[in-house]
C-alpha positions as CSV (number, residue, x, y, z in Angstrom):
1,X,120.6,123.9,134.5
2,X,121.1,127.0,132.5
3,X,119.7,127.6,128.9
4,X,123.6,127.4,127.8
5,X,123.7,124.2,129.4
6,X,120.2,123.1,127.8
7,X,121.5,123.7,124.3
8,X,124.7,121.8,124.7
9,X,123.5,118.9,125.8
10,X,120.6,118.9,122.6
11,X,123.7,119.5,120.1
12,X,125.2,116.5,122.0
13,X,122.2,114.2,121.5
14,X,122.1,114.7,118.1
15,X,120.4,111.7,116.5
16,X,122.3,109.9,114.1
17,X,122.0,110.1,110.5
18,X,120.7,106.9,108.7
19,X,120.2,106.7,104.6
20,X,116.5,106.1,103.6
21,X,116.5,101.9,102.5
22,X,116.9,101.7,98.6
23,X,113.9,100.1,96.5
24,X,114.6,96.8,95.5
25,X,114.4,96.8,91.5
26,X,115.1,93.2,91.4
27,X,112.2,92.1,93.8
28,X,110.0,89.5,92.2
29,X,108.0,90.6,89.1
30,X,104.6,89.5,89.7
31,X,101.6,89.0,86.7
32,X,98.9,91.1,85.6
33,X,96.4,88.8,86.7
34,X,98.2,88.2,90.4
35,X,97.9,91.8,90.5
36,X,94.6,92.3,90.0
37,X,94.1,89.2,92.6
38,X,95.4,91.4,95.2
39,X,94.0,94.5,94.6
40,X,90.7,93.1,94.3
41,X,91.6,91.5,98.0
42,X,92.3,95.0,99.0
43,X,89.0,96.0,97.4
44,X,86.7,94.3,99.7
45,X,88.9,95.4,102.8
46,X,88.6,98.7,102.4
47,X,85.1,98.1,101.8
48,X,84.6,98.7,98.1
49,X,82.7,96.6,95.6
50,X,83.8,95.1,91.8
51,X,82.6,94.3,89.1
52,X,84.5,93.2,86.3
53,X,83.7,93.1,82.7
54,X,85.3,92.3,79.5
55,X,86.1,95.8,77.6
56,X,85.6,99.5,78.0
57,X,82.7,99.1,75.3
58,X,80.8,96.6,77.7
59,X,80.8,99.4,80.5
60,X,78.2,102.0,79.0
61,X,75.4,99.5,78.4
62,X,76.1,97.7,82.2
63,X,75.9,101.3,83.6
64,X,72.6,101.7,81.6
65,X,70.9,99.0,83.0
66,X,72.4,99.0,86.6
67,X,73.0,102.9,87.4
68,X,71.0,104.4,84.9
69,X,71.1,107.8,86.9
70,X,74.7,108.1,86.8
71,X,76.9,111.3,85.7
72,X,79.4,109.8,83.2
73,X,82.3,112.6,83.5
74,X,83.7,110.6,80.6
75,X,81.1,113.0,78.5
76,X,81.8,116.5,77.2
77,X,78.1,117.9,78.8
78,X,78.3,116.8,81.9
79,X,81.9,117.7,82.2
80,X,80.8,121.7,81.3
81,X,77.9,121.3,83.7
82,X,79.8,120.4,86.4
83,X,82.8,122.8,85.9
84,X,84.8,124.1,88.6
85,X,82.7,127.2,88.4
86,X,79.9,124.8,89.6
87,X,78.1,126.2,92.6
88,X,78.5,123.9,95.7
89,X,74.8,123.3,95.6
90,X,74.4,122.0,92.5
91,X,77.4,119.4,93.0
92,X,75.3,118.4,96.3
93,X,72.3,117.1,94.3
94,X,75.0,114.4,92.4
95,X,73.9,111.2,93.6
96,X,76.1,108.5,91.5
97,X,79.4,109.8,89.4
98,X,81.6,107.6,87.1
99,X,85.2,108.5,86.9
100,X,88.1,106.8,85.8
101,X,91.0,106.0,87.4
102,X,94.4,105.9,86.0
103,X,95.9,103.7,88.3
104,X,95.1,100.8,90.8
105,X,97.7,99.8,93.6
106,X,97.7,96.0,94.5
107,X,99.1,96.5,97.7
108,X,96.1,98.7,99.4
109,X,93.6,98.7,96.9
110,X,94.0,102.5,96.1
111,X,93.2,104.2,92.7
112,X,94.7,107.2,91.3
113,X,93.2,109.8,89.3
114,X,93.9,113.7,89.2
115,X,92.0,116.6,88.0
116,X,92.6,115.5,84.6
117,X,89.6,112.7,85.2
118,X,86.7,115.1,87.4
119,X,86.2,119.2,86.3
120,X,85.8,119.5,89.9
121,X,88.0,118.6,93.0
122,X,84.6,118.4,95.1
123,X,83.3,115.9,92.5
124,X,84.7,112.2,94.4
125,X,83.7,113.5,97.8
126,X,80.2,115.1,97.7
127,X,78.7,112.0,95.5
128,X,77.1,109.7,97.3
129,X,78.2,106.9,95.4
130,X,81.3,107.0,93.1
131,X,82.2,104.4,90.1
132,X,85.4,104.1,88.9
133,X,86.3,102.2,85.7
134,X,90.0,100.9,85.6
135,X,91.8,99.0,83.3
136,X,93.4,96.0,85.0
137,X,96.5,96.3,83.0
138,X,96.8,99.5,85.4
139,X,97.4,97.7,88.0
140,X,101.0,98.4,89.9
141,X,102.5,96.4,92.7
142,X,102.8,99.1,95.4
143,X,102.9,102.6,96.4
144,X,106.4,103.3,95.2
145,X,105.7,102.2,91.7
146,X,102.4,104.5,91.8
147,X,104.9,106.9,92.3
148,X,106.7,106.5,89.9
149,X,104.2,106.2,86.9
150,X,102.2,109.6,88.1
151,X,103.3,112.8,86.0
152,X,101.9,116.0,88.0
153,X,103.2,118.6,85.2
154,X,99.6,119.0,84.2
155,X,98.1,118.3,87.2
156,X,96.6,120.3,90.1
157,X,95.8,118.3,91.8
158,X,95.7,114.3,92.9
159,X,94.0,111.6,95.1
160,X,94.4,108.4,95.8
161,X,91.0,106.4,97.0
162,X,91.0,103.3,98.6
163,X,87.2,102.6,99.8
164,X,84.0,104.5,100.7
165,X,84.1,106.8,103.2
166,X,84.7,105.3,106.5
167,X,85.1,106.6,110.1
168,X,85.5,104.2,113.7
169,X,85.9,107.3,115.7
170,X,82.2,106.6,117.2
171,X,82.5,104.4,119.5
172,X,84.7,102.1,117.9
173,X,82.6,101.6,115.4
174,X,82.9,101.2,111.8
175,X,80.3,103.4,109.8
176,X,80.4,104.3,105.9
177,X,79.4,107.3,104.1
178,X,80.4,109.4,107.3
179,X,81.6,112.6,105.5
180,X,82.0,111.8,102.0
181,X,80.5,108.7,99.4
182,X,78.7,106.1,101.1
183,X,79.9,103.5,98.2
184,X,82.6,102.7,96.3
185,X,82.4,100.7,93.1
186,X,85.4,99.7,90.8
187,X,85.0,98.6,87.7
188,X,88.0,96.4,86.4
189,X,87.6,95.7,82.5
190,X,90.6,94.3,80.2
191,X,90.0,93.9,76.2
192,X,91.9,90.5,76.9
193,X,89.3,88.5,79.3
194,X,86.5,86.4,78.9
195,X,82.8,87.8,78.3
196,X,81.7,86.7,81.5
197,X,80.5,89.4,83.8
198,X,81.1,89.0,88.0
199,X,79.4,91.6,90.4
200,X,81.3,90.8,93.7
């Protein structure tokens, strides 16, 4: 067959054009607590841990007595400490971080934050264990509503995490903490629940 041939028949085969499916804006609307039931779900099956407490103001003194060696970047020092100037070696020696997230997604468990929440993009991946306080009123159904809530205009940069670092590539084998955090904890708090305190 000639290359003239050859071309013809891929411009005949020419797949055919199909719109992308619409989002469904009338799909049901489900509640802030059957949202947070589901991304909880998707918390333990990506292998990440919760704990859930009543307020933001409860969160300092449970970090106190639980993770007492923890970074907060929540605080102006440690924020300038850890700068993006920060040598690589330094950021190494982090053992624990808090961060929070902006966003949780029900559907996989995944929280958003952007470089608006760390001073450095290495910060959520050299730590070996990363907290991330969330407010469960952040909670969105799924990825397209994620989406639509994140503003990048003053953003560099973005991740979504959904569970420690996890690899099955050895042998088919699921290992944490393979090249990044070894644990992943999420702390859900809402001003409007109980004062009871759950570590799942």
């Amino acid at each position: 067959m000639s290359r003239d041939d050859i071309l013809q028949t891929v411009k005949q085969n020419v797949a055919e054009f199909k719109p992308l499916p619409k989002y469904l804006k009338d799909t049901e609307q489900q509640s802030a607590e059957k949202l947070k039931e589901i991304f909880i779900k998707y918390l333990k099956q990506v292998g990440a841990q919760f704990i859930e407490l009543k307020s933001n103001e409860d969160i300092a003194p449970f970090i106190a007595e639980h993770f007492p060696g923890a970074f907060d970047f929540g605080k102006n020092d440690i924020w300038e400490e850890y700068s993006e100037y920060c040598p690589k070696e330094k950021l190494n020696q982090l053992e624990t971080v808090m961060l929070e997230g902006q966003l949780g997604v029900a559907e996989n468990g995944a929280i958003w934050l952007n470089d608006s929440d760390f001073p450095n993009r290495l910060i959520p991946f050299i730590a070996q264990q990363v907290i991330i306080k969330l407010d469960s009123d952040k909670i969105v159904s799924n990825m397209i509503e994620a989406y639509r809530k994140i503003n990048l205009e003053n953003a560099g940069f973005g991740v979504f995490i959904s569970g420690p670092s996890k690899t099955a590539d050895i042998e088919q084998s699921l290992v944490y903490g393979a090249h990044g955090p070894k644990e992943l904890k999420v702390i859900l708090y809402s001003r409007e629940k109980t004062n009871s305190k759950n570590v799942r």
